[in-house]
N, C-alpha and C positions, 0 to 999 in steps of 0.2 A: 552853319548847318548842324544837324543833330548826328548824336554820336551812334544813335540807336534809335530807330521808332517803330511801332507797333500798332495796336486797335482797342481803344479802351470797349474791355468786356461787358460792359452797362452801357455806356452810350453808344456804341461805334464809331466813336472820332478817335483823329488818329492821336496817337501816346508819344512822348519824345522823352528822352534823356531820363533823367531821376522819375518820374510819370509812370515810366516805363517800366522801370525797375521796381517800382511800389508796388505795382501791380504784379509782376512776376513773384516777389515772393511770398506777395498775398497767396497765387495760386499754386507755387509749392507749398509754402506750409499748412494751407487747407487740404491738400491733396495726397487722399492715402496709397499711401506704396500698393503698388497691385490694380488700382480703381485705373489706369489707362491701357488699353488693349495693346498699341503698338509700343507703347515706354511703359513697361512694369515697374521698374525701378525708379519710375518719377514720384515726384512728392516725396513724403514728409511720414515722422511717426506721431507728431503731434493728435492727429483727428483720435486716436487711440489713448492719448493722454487727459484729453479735454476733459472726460465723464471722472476721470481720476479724484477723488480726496487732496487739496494739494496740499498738501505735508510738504517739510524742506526735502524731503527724498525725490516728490515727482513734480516739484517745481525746478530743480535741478535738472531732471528729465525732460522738463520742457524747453528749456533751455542747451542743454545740448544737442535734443533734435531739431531742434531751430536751426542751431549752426551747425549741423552736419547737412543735414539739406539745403544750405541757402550755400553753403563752401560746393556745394557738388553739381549743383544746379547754377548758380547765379553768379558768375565772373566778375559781376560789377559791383556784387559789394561783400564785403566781410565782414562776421559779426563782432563787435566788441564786447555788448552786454544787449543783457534779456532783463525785463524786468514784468511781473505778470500784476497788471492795474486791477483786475478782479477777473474771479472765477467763484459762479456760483455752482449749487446742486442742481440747476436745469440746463447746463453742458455750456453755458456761456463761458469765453472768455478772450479776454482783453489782453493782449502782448505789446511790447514795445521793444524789438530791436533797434541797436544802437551800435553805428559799424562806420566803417568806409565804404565810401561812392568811387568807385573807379570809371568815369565815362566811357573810359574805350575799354575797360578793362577785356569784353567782347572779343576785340582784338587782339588780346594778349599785350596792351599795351597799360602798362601801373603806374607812369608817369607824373599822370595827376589824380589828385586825390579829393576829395572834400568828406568831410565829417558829415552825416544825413541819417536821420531816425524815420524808423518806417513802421505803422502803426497793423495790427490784424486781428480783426476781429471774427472770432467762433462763435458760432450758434447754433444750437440742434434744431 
């Protein structure tokens, strides 16, 4: 049985376990603070960083609001490492966190763990 399932956003089938989780924080870190009426404090500072120059100053900025957002929003994983694949001057860009999968984590349960990279792509 699945430790968590949901409704994939594009298709509408349903989402289970790691699936799950890729999706979730696709949509935090797409999601600017403020953009949800009933959860203000959801999402992410990233969408603010995207149009950024990325210098090592606000590649480091992307990188820590990754994991501050995905630490406060997403239970099931934590990040290890960010790594930015490309960001051009038309707002693209390409992230790749690199963390722990906690299946149940949901539950408050850290038990088990697996190693899982979860890929998010920005575009204006």
């Amino acid at each position: 049985m699945a430790s968590s399932l949901g409704v994939s956003a594009v298709t509408g089938k349903r989402l289970s376990d790691w699936q799950h989780v890729e999706q979730s924080i696709g949509k935090i870190l797409k999601t600017p603070i403020g953009a949800r009426v009933m959860r203000r404090d959801f999402g992410s500072d990233l969408p603010d960083l995207v149009d950024q120059k990325m210098t090592p100053r606000n590649i480091l900025a992307v990188y820590a609001a990754a994991a501050t957002a995905i630490e406060k929003w997403e239970p099931r994983f934590r990040m290890k490492r960010g790594q930015v694949l490309r960001a051009t001057a038309g707002g693209q860009l390409h992230l790749v966190v690199t963390g722990v999968y906690f299946p149940r984590g949901h539950l408050g349960d850290y038990s088990v763990s697996e190693d899982r990279t979860a890929r998010v792509l920005f575009t204006r």
